[in-house]
N, C-alpha and C positions, 0 to 999 in steps of 0.2 A: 513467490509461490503463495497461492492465498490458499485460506484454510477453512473450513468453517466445524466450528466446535460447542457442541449443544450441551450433548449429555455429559454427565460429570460423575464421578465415585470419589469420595471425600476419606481420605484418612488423617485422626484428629490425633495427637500428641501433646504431653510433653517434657520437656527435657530442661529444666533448667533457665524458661523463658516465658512468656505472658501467653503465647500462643503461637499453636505449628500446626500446617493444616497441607497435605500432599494431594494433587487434584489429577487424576489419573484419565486421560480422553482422547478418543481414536477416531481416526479417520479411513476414508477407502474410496476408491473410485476406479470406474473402469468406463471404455466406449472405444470406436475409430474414429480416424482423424486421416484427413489426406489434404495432399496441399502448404503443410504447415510451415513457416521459417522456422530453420534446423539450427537452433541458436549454440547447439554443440560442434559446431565448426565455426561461428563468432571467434573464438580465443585463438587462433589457428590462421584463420585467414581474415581480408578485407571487407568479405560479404557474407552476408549471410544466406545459406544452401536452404533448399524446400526441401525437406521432408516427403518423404514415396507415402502412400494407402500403408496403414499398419492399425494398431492396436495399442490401446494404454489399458495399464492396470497397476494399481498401486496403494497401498496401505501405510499405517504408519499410528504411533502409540509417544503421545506428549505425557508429558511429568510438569506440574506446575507446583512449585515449593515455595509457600509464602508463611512469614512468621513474622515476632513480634517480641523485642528485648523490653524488659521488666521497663526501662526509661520510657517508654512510647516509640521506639523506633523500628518501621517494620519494614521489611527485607524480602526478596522475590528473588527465585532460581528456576532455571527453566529447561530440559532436559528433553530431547527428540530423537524415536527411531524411525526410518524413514526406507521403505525399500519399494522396489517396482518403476515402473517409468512413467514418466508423467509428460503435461502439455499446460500452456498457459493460458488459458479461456479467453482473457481478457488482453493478450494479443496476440491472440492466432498463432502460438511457437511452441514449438516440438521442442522439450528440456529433457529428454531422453531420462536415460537410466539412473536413478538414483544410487548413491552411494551403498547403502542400506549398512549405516555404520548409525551410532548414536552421535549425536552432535548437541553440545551446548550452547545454549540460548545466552540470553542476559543475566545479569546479576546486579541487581537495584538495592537502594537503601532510601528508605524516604523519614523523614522526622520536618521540625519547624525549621530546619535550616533549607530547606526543598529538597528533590531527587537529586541521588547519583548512580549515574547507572555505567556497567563496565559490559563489552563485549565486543569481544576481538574481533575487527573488522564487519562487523554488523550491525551498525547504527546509520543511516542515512545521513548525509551529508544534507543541514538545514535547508539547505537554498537551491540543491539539485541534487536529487535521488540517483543519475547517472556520473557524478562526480565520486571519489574514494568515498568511499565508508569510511565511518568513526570508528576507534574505541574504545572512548569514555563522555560520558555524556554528563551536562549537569543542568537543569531546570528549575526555577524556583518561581514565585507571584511575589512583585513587589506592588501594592495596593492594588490598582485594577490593571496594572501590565504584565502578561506572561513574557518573561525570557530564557530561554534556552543558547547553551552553546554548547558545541562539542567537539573533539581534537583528536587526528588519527596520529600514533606515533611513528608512523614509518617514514615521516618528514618530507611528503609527497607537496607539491605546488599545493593544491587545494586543502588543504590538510585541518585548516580552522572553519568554520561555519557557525553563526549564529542565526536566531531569530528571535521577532518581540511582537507581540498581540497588545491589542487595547480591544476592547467593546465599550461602546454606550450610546443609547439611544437610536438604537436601530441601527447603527454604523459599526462595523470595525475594520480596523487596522492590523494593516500585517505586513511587517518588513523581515527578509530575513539576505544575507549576505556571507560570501565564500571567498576566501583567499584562491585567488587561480592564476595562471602560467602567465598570466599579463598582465596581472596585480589583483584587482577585487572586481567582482562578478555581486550585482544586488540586486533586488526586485521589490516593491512597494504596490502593495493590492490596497482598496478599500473597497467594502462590501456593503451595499444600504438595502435594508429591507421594506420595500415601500409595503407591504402586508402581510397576509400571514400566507400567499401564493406568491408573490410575485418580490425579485430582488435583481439588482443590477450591478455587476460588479467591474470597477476601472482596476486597470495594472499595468506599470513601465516595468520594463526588463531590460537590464544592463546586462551584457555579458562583457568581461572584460575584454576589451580591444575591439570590440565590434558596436554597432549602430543599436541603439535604444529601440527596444519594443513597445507598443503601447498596444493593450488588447481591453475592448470593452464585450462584455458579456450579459445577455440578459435573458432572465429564466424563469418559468413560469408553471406549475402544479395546479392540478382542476380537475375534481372527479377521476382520479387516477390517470390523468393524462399530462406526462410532460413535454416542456418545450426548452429546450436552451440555443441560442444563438451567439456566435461568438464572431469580429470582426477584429481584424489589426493593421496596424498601418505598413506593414511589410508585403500587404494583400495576401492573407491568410484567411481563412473563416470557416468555420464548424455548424455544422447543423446538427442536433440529437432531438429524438422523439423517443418517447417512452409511455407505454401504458403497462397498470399493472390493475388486476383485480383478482381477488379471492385467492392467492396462492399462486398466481400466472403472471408475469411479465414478459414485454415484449418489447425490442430499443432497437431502436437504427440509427446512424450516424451516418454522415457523409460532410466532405469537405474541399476545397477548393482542387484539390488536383480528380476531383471526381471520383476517387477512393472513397469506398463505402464500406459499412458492416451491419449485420443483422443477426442479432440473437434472441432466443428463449427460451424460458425457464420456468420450473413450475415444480413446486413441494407436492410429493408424493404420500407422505406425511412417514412420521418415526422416525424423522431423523435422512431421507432420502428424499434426496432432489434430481430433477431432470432438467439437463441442459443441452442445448443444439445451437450450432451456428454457421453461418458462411460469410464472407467479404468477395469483395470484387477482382478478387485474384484468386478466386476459385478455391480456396482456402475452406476448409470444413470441418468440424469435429460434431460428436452426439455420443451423450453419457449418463452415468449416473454417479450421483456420487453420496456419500453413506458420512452420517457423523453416531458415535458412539458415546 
């Protein structure tokens, strides 16, 4: 569920430590949708249900808690009420009715030793965001390599995940890999920027027990107009276009099974934006949605 979060009220403290600072920010959005995948029957059954014509409306009030002990080591907590029914813009899915209970986020500590961050079963698994979630995460820069790992305790196949970045010279590097049901699942991207429009990027994909992917991407920004092209040797391929100007955007995608999507969006201004869309399965939502 993505968020978007502008405005902010600051309460400063403190107690005992270098510095505490409480960051309080709301969200809201409403519109109809029809067509949608009803990803609230996913859990339940094999496939996933469409969604009939209906209605979303939904709100919801973040708590961001970040401080700082007298040694230099600073600390983040994260605190969400969330109520109303909601939809997934970004792929066309009906996520129905919120809990509207509060729910806790993350809890990080960062110093010279790097981050560690704790949150039961809400961490992304490095190498596949569809694999278990984590619940403890740790990340730190050993000279110019970022690595991350993280470890879910319910002792699930997939359960461990890493990844590691390099940048330099227009290039980078980025390997990240998952313990799964048929031993280790990896993938290895490199990214070169031939300018400051145009970049191409290569990537093999291991899933464990199955056949090596290999997808080349190439993408290009001009005058607010994008282009990205993507091929792979499984005969896969993506098309996206994109323009955007003065507070409007406008993107369509389409891809080898002829499946397509179009949306737009455009800031209303104060914090309200307008969004509409449909795919090739008839699929449609149009909203607005409010950052406080």
């Amino acid at each position: 569920m993505k968020k978007l979060l502008i405005a902010s009220t600051a309460l400063v403290a403190t107690a005992g430590m270098a510095a505490a600072d409480i960051t309080i920010t709301g969200h809201a959005a409403a519109g109809i949708h029809s067509g949608l995948d009803d990803v609230t029957t996913a859990a339940t059954t094999d496939s996933t249900d469409v969604a009939g014509d209906g209605v979303y409306s939904n709100a919801g009030v973040d708590f961001t808690m970040t401080g700082a002990t007298d040694n230099g080591i600073s600390f983040s907590a994260s605190v969400n009420i969330d109520a109303g029914t909601e939809i997934d813009s970004g792929d066309f899915e009906f996520d129905g009715a919120d809990g509207g209970t509060a729910g806790l986020g993350s809890v990080s500590m960062t110093g010279t030793f790097g981050t560690l961050t704790f949150d039961d079963g809400g961490i992304d698994n490095l190498y596949n965001g569809d694999f278990t979630a984590a619940d403890v995460s740790y990340s730190t820069t050993v000279g110019a390599i970022s690595l991350s790992v993280a470890h879910d305790t319910s002792g699930a196949d997939d359960a461990n995940s890493m990844s590691a970045g390099y940048t330099a010279s227009g290039m980078s590097f980025t390997l990240a890999a998952s313990d799964d049901t048929d031993g280790t699942s990896s993938s290895l991207s490199v990214a070169y920027a031939l300018n400051d429009s145009v970049s191409v990027t290569g990537k093999t994909d291991q899933v464990a027990g199955a056949e090596s992917v290999q997808t080349i991407t190439a993408a290009t920004t001009l005058n607010g107009v994008s282009v990205s092209v993507s091929s792979a040797n499984n005969s896969t391929w993506d098309v996206d276009l994109g323009y955007t100007a003065g507070g409007f955007a406008l993107t369509y995608g389409v891809d080898e099974t002829d499946g397509w999507t179009a949306t737009a969006t455009t800031a209303l201004g104060g914090g309200a934006t307008f969004s509409a869309g449909v795919d090739n399965n008839d699929s449609t939502y149009a909203g607005v949605s409010f950052a406080f």
